[in-house]
C-alpha positions in Angstrom: -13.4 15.5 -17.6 -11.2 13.4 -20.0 -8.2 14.7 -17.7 -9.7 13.5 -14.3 -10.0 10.2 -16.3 -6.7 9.7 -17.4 -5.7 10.8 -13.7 -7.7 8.2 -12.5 -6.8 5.0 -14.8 -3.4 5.9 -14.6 -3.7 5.9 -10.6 -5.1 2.3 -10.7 -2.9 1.0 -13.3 0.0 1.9 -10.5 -1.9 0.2 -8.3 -2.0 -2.8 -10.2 1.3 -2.8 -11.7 2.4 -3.9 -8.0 0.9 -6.9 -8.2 2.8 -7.8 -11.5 5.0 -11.5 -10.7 8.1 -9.7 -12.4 8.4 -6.5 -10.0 7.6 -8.9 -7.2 10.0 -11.3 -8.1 12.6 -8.1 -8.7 12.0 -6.7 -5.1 12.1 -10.2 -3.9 15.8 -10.3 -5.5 17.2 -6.6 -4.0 15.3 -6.7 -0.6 13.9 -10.2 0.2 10.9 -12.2 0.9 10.2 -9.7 3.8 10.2 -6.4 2.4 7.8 -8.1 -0.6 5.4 -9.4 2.4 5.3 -5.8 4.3 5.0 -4.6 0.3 2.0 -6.9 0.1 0.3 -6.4 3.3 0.9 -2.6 3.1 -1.6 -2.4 -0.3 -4.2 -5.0 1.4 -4.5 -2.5 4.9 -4.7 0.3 2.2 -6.9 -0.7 -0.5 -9.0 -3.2 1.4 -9.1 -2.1 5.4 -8.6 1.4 4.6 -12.1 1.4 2.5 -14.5 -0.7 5.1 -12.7 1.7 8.0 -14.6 4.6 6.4 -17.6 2.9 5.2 -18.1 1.7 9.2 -17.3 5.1 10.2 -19.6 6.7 7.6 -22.7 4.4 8.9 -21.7 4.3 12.8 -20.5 7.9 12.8 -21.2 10.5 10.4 -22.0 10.3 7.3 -18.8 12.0 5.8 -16.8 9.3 6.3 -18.2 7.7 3.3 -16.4 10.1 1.1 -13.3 8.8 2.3 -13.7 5.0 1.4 -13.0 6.1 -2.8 -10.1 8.4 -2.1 -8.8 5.9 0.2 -8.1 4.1 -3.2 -7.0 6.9 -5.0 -4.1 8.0 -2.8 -1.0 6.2 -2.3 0.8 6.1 1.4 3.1 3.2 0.6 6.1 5.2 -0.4 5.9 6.8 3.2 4.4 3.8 5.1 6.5 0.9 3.5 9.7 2.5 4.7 8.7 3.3 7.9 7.0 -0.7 7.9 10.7 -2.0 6.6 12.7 0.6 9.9 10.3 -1.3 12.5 11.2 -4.8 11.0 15.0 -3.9 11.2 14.4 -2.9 14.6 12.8 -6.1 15.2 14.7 -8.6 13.7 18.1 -6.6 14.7 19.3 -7.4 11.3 21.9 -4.7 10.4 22.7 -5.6 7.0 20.3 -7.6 4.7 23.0 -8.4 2.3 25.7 -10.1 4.9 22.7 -12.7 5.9 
């Protein structure tokens, strides 16, 4: 029990340590403002949309999907989701080198 614990606080302090002004103020410096607001909007669809998604899907479709709102905060998609976010904004803005502009 004491081992699903320590799994579990050191899951949320990840999540939080995000959030922290000097690591958002570092990845503002290497990537720029718009990798930190993809970043940012990234953990609110995962940690806040993610959740009610399953909760509406538990009550309006089956019951199961309730299950999925707490493991929804428990896993962590940015490090495939953020990338691919980041590729569709290059593709977007055309930009082919962030550090020429």
């Amino acid at each position: 029990m004491k081992k699903a614990w320590n799994w579990l606080m050191h899951r949320v302090r990840h999540k939080l340590s995000h959030f922290r002004p000097s690591r958002l103020m570092d990845a503002i410096m290497e990537h720029g403002v718009a990798f930190v607001v993809i970043f940012i909007i990234w953990e609110i669809i995962e940690d806040i949309l993610f959740p009610y998604l399953f909760i509406w899907l538990g009550h309006n479709v089956n019951p199961w999907f309730i299950t999925g709102a707490p493991i929804s905060w428990l896993l962590c998609l940015h490090p495939i989701m953020v990338p691919v976010m980041w590729g569709l904004w290059i593709k977007i803005s055309k930009r082919k080198n962030e550090k020429s502009t």
